[in-house]
C-alpha positions as CSV (number, residue, x, y, z in Angstrom):
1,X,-115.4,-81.5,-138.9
2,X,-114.6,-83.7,-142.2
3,X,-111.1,-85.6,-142.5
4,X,-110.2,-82.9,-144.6
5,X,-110.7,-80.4,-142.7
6,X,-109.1,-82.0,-139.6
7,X,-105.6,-82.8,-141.8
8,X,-105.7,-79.1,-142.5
9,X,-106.0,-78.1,-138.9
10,X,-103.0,-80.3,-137.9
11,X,-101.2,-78.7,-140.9
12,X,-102.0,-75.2,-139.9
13,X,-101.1,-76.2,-136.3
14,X,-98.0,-77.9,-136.8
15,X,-96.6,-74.0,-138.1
16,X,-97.8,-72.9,-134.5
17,X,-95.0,-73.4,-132.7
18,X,-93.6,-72.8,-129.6
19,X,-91.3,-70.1,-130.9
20,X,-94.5,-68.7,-133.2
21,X,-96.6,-68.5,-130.2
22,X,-93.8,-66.5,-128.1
23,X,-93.9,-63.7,-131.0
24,X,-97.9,-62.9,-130.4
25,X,-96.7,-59.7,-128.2
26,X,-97.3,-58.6,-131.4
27,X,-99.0,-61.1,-133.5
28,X,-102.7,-60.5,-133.9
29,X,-102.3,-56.8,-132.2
30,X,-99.5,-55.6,-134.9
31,X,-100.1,-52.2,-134.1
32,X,-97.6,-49.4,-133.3
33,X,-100.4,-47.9,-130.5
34,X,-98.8,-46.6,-127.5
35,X,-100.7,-49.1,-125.0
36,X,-99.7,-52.4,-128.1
37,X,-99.5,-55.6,-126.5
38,X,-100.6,-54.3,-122.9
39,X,-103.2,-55.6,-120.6
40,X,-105.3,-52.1,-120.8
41,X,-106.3,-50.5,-123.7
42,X,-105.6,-46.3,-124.1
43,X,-107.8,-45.0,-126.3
44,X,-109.6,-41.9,-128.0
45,X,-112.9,-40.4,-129.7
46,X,-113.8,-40.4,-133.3
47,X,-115.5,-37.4,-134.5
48,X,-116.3,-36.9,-138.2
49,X,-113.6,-39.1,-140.4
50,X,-111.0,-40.9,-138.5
51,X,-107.6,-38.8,-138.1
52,X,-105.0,-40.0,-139.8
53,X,-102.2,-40.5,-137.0
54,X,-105.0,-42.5,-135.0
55,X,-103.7,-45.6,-135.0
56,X,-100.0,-44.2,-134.4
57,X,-101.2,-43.7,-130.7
58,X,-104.8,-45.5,-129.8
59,X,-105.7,-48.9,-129.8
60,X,-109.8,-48.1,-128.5
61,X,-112.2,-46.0,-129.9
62,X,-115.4,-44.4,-128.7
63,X,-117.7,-42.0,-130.6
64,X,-117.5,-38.2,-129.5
65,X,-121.2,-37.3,-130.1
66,X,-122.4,-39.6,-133.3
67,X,-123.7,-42.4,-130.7
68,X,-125.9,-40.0,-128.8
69,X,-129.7,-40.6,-129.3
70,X,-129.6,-36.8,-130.4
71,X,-127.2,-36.9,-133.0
72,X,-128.8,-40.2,-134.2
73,X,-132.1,-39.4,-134.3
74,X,-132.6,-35.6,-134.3
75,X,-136.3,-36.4,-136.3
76,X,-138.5,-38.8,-134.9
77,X,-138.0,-42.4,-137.0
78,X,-135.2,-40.7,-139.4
79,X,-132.3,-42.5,-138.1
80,X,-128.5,-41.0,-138.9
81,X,-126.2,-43.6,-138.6
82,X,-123.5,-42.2,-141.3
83,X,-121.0,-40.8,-138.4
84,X,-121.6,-43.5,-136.4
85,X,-120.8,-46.1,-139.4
86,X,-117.5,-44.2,-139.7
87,X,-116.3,-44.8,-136.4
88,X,-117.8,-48.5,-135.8
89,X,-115.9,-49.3,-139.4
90,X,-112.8,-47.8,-138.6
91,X,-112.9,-49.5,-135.3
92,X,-113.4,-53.4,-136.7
93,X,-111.0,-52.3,-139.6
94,X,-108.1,-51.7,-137.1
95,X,-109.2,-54.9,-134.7
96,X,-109.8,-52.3,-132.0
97,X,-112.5,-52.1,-129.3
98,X,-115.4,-50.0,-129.8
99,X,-118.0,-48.4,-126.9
100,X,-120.7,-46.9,-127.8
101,X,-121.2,-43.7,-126.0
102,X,-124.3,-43.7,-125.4
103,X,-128.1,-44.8,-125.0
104,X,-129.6,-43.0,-122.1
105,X,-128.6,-39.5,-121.1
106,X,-130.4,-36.3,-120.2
107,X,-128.4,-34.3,-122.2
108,X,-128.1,-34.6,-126.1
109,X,-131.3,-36.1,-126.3
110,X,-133.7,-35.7,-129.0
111,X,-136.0,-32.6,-128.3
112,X,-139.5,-34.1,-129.7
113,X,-139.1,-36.9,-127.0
114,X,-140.2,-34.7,-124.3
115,X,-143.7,-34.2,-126.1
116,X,-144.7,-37.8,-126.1
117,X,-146.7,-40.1,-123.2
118,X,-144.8,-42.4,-121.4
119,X,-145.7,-45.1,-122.7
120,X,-144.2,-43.8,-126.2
121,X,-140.9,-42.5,-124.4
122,X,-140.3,-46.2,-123.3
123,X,-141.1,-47.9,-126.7
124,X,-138.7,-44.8,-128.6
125,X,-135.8,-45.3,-126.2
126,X,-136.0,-49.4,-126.8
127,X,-136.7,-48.7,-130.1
128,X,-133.1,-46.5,-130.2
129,X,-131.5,-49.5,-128.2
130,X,-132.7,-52.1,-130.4
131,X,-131.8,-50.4,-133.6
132,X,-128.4,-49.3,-132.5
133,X,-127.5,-53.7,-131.2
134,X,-129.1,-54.9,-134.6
135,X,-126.8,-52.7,-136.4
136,X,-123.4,-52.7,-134.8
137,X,-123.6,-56.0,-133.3
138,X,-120.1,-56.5,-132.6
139,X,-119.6,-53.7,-129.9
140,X,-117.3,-54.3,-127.3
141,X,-118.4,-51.9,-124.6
142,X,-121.5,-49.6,-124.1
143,X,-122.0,-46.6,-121.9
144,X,-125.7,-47.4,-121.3
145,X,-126.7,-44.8,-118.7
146,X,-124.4,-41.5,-118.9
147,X,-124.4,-39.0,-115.9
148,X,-127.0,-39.9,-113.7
149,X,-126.2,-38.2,-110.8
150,X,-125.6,-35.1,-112.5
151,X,-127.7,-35.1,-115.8
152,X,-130.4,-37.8,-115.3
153,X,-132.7,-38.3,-118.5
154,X,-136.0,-35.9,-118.7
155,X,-138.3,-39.0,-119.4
156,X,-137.0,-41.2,-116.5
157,X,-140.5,-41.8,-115.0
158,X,-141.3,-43.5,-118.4
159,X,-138.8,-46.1,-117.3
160,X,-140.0,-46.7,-114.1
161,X,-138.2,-43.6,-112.3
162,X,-137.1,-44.2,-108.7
163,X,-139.2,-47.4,-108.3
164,X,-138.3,-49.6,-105.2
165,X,-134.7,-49.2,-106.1
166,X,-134.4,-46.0,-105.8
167,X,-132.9,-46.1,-109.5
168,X,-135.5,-48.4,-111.2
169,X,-135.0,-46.4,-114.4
170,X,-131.5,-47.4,-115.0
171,X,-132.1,-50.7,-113.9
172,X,-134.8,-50.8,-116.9
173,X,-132.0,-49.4,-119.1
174,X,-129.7,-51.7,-118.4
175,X,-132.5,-54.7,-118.9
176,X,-132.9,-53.8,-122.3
177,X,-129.2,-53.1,-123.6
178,X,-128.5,-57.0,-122.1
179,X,-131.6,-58.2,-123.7
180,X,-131.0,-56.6,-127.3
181,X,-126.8,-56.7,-127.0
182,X,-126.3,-59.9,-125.1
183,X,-122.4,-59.6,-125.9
184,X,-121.4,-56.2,-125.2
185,X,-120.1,-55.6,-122.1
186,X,-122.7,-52.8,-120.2
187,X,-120.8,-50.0,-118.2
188,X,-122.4,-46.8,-116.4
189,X,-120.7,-43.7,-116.8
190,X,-120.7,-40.0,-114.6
191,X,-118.3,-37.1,-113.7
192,X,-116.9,-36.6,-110.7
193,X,-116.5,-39.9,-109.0
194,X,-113.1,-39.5,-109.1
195,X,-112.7,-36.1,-106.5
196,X,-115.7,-36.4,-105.1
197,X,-116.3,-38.7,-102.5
198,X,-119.8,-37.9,-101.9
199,X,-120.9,-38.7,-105.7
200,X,-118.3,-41.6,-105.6
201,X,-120.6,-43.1,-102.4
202,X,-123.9,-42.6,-104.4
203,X,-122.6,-44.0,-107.8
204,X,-121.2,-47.1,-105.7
205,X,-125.2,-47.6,-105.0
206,X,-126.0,-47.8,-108.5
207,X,-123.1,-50.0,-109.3
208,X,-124.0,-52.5,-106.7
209,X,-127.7,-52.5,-106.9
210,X,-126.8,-53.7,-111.1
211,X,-124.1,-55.7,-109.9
212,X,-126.8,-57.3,-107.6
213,X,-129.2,-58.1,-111.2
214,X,-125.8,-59.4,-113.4
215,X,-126.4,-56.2,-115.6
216,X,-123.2,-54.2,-114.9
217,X,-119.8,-55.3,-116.6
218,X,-118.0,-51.8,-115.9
219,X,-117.9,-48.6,-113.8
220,X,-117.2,-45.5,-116.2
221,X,-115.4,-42.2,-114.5
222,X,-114.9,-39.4,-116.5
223,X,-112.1,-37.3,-115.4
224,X,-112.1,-34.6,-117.4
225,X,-109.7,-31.3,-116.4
226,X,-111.9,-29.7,-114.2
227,X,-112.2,-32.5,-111.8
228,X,-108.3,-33.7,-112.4
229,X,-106.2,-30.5,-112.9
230,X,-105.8,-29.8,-109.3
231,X,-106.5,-32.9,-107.8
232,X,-103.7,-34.8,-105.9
233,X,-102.7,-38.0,-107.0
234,X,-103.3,-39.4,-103.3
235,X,-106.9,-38.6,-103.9
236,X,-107.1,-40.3,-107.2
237,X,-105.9,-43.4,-105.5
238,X,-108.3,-42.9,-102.2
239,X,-111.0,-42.6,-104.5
240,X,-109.8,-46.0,-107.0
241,X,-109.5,-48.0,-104.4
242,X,-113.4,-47.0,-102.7
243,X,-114.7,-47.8,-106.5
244,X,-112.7,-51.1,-106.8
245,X,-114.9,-52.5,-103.8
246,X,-117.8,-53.1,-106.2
247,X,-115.6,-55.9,-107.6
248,X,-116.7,-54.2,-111.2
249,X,-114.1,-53.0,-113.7
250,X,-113.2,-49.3,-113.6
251,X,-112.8,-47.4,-116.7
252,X,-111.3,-44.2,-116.9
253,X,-113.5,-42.9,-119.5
254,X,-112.9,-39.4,-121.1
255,X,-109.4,-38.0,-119.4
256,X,-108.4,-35.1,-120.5
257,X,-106.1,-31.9,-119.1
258,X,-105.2,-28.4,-119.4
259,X,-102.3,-26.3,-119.4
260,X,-99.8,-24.5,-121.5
261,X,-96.9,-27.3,-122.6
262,X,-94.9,-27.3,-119.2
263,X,-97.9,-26.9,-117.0
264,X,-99.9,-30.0,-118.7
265,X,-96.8,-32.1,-118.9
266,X,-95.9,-31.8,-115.3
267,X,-100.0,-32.7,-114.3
268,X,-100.0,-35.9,-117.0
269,X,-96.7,-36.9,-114.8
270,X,-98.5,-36.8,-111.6
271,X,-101.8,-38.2,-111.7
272,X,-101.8,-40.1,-115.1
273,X,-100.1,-43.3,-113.2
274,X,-102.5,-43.6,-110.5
275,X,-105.2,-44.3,-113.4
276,X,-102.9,-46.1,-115.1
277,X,-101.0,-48.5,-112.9
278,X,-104.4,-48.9,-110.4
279,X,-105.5,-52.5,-110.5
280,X,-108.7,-51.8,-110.9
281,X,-108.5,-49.8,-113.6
282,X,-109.5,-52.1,-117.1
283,X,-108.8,-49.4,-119.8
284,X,-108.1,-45.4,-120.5
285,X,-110.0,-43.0,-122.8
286,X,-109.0,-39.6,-123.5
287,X,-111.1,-36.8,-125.0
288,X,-109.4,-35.9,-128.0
289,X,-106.0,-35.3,-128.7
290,X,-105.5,-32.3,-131.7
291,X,-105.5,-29.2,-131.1
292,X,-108.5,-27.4,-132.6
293,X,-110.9,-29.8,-131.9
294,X,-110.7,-30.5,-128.4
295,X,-114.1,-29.7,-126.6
296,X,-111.4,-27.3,-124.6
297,X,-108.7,-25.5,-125.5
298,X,-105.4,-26.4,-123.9
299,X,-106.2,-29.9,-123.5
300,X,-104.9,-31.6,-127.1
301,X,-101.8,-33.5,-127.5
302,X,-100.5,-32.7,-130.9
303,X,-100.1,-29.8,-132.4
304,X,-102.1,-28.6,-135.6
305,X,-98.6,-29.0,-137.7
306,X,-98.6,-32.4,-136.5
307,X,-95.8,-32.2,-133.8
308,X,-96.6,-33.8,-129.9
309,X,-96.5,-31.5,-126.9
310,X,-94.1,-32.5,-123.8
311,X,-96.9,-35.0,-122.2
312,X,-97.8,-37.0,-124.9
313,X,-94.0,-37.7,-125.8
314,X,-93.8,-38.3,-122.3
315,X,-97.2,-40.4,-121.9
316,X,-95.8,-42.2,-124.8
317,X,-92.5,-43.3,-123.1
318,X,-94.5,-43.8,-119.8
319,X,-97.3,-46.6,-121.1
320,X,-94.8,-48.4,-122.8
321,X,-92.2,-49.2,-120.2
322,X,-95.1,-49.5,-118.0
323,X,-97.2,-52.4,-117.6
324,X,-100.1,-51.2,-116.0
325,X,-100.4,-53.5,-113.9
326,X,-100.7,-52.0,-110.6
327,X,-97.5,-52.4,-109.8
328,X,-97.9,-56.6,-108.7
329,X,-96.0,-59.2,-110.9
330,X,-99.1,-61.7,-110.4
331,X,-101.5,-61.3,-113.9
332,X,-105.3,-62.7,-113.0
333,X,-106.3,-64.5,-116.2
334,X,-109.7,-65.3,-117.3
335,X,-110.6,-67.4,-120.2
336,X,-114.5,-67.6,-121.1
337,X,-114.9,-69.9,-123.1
338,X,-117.4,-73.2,-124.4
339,X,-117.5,-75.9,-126.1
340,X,-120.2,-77.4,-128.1
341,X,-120.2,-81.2,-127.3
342,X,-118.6,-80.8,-123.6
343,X,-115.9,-82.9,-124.0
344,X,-113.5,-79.8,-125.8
345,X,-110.2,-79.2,-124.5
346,X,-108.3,-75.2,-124.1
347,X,-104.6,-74.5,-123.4
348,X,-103.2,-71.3,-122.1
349,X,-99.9,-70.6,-123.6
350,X,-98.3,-67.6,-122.0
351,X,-94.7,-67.0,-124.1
352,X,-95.1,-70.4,-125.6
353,X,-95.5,-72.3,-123.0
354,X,-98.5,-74.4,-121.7
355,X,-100.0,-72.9,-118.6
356,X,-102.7,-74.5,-117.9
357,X,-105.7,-76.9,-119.8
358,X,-109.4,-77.0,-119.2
359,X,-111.9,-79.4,-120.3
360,X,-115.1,-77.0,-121.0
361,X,-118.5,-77.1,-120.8
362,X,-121.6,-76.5,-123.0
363,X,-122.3,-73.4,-121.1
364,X,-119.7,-70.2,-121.3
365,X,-117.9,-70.7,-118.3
366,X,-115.1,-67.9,-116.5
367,X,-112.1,-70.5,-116.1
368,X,-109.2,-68.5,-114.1
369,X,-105.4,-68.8,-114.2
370,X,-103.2,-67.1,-112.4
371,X,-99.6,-66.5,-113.5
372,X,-96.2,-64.1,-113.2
373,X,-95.2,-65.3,-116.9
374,X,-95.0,-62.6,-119.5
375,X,-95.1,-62.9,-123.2
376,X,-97.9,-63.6,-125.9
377,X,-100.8,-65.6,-124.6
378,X,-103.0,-67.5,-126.6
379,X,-106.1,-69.8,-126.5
380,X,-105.0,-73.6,-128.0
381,X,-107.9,-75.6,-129.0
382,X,-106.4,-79.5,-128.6
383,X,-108.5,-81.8,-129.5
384,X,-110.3,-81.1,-132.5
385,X,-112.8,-84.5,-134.0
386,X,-116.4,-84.9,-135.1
387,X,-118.8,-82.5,-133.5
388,X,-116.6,-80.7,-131.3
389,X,-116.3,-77.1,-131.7
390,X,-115.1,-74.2,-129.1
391,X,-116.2,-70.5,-128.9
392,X,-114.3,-68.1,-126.8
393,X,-115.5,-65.2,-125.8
394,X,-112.5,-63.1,-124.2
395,X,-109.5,-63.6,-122.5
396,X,-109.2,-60.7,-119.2
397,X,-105.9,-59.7,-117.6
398,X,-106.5,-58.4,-114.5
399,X,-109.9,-57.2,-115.2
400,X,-109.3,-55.7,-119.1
401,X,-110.6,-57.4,-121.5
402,X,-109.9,-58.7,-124.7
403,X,-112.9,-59.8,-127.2
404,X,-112.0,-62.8,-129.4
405,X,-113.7,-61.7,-132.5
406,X,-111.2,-58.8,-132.3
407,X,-108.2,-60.3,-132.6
408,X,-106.6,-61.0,-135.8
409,X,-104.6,-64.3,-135.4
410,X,-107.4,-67.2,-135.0
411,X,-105.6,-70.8,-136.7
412,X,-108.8,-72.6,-135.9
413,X,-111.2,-70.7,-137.7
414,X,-112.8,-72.0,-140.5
415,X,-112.6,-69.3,-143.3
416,X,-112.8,-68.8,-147.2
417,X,-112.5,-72.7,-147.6
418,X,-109.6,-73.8,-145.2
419,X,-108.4,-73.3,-141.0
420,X,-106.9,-69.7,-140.3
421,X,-107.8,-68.5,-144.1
422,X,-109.6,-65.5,-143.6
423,X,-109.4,-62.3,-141.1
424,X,-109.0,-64.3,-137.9
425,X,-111.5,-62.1,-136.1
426,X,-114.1,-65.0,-135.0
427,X,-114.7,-66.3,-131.9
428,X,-114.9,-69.7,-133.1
429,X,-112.4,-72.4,-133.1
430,X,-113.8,-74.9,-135.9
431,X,-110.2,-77.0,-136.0
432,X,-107.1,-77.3,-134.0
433,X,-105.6,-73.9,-133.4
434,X,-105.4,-70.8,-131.2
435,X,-106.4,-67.4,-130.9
436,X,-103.7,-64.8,-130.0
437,X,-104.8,-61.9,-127.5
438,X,-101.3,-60.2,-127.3
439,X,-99.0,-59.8,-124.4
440,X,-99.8,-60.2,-121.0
């Protein structure tokens, strides 16, 4: 870092003040998403070209069917990446998270795989990993194994099948997605965990036998109507609570549920706050909201003309006077974070105020916080000077977590000639400055 530099860094963080930092409930999340500013995300699918009310309610996006090996490559070596591009785009555009949904399934998988050798299956489903990291290399979250309980992929044995695992093949999945995405954060997903407590006790397996290698970042549960519409919200929190043992992050992956206007409103207002006020849950994705292209009918949230049925008004009203916390004051912060000389220093602000300051390493380290405070929390890089640089990874509340390269306020970036001059989405702090990752 030059002189130059360095006097524009003080500049730029002289403006950060105390009463600037207190307003990043909404700086670098300025959104007007239902879940804006809290600790989990509540999201939706992309099919085809982004809706236009998107961002009016979602702040996380996942990819109906365009991320599905099938839909990607339907002919062997003629990749289609053009829906996929939509949704990714859309997703960095809008600073919000994006999981790719998905790399290894047994359904929605190309039909010519199933006429090659083994050894060719393996090479074509790296080759479909590989491709898929090198292009969208910013993806926050990745369902890399869907259904395997209940829709296991046809060419398992090509990955090693059960092995001495029991699960080898998903343990060879997983291998490859951290070896070709490093960054993303690698979840499993599969129906049913969440009213079954027999596929809830074999998923748990899976999950700890990856949690075992430090390839697992987050447990998936899909939750679609036919396991939730008549399941009682004491069962939803039964079954949470087994899941949370893992220690891994639980996300709620494709919710969705049925009814006419009354009936769906009155089952949103019974179970929907067990998912969302469960500590263990990270973040909420429903399966489509408008009516007309829902994979089922009766289970969208706005009307064709545009107009919101009873629960999403009420969902709406719900998320945002909620917290989501679980219901406990105390917030469980984690800041990942290095520094490239080992003698960098970190604040946490929370509201403003100066929480805590670490002294990193050269190695991303997890450095913890805990804290009551509420307000915008940011990321202060303090001692800027000659070779000293810091990249952040994420910040986490309570398990959810929040990338730094998507969020939009970043004064210690170095960008388009100057600190804080470009889009703030980096996760580099090249001069005195902070990163903003919304409330807490």
């Amino acid at each position: 870092m030059n002189a130059s530099h360095l006097f524009k860094a003080l500049s730029r963080a002289v403006v950060c003040t105390s009463a600037t930092l207190g307003m990043l409930g909404s700086g670098g999340l300025a959104h007007a998403q239902i879940a804006v500013g809290k600790p989990k995300f509540l999201g939706n699918i992309i099919a085809g070209n982004p809706p236009g009310n998107f961002s009016m309610y979602w702040n996380q996006v996942s990819p109906e069917n365009a991320g599905k090996w099938g839909s990607v490559e339907p002919v062997r070596d003629q990749m289609n990446w053009s829906q996929l591009d939509t949704a990714y785009n859309y997703a960095r555009s809008n600073g919000f998270p994006f999981k790719q949904h998905t790399f290894v399934w047994g359904a929605q998988e190309p039909n010519w795989i199933g006429g090659l050798g083994a050894q060719q299956q393996a090479y074509e489903v790296e080759d479909f990993i590989r491709q898929y990291c090198q292009r969208y290399p910013q993806t926050q979250y990745i369902d890399v194994v869907n259904e395997p309980l209940h829709q296991p992929a046809s060419y398992r044995e090509a990955l090693g099948g059960a092995g001495s695992t029991g699960w080898d093949w998903i343990v060879w999945s997983f291998q490859k997605a951290r070896q070709h995405c490093p960054t993303a954060k690698l979840l499993i997903n599969e129906y049913g965990i969440i009213n079954d407590a027999n596929a809830l006790n074999r998923y748990k397996v899976i999950v700890n036998i990856l949690k075992s290698r430090g390839l697992i970042d987050g447990v998936g549960i899909q939750s679609h109507h036919f396991s939730m519409d008549n399941l009682a919200p004491a069962t939803i929190t039964q079954n949470l609570d087994s899941l949370a043992q893992t220690g891994v992050p639980i996300y709620v992956s494709e919710l969705d549920m049925t009814g006419d206007d009354a009936t769906q409103l009155a089952r949103y207002q019974q179970k929907f706050p067990a998912l969302w006020t469960h500590p263990g849950v990270a973040g909420v994705t429903l399966w489509g909201y408008i009516e007309g292209q829902t994979w089922v009918a009766n289970t969208h949230l706005v009307r064709r003309d545009g107009s919101e049925r009873p629960a999403l008004t009420w969902l709406g009203n719900y998320v945002r006077s909620n917290p989501g916390s679980g219901g406990t004051a105390n917030k469980s912060i984690v800041v990942r974070a290095r520094g490239t000389s080992g003698q960098e220093r970190v604040t946490l602000r929370v509201g403003g105020t100066a929480v805590q300051t670490w002294t990193l390493g050269k190695t991303m380290t997890n450095y913890t916080f805990t804290t009551t405070l509420s307000g915008g929390s940011t990321v202060e890089f303090t001692n800027d000077a000659a070779g000293r640089d810091v990249q952040v990874d994420y910040l986490s509340v309570n398990g959810s977590v929040r990338q730094a390269e998507s969020q939009t306020y970043n004064t210690g970036v170095y960008q388009n000639g100057r600190c804080g001059g470009g889009s703030g989405r980096s996760d580099w702090l090249h001069c005195n400055g902070a990163i903003g990752f919304g409330d807490l």
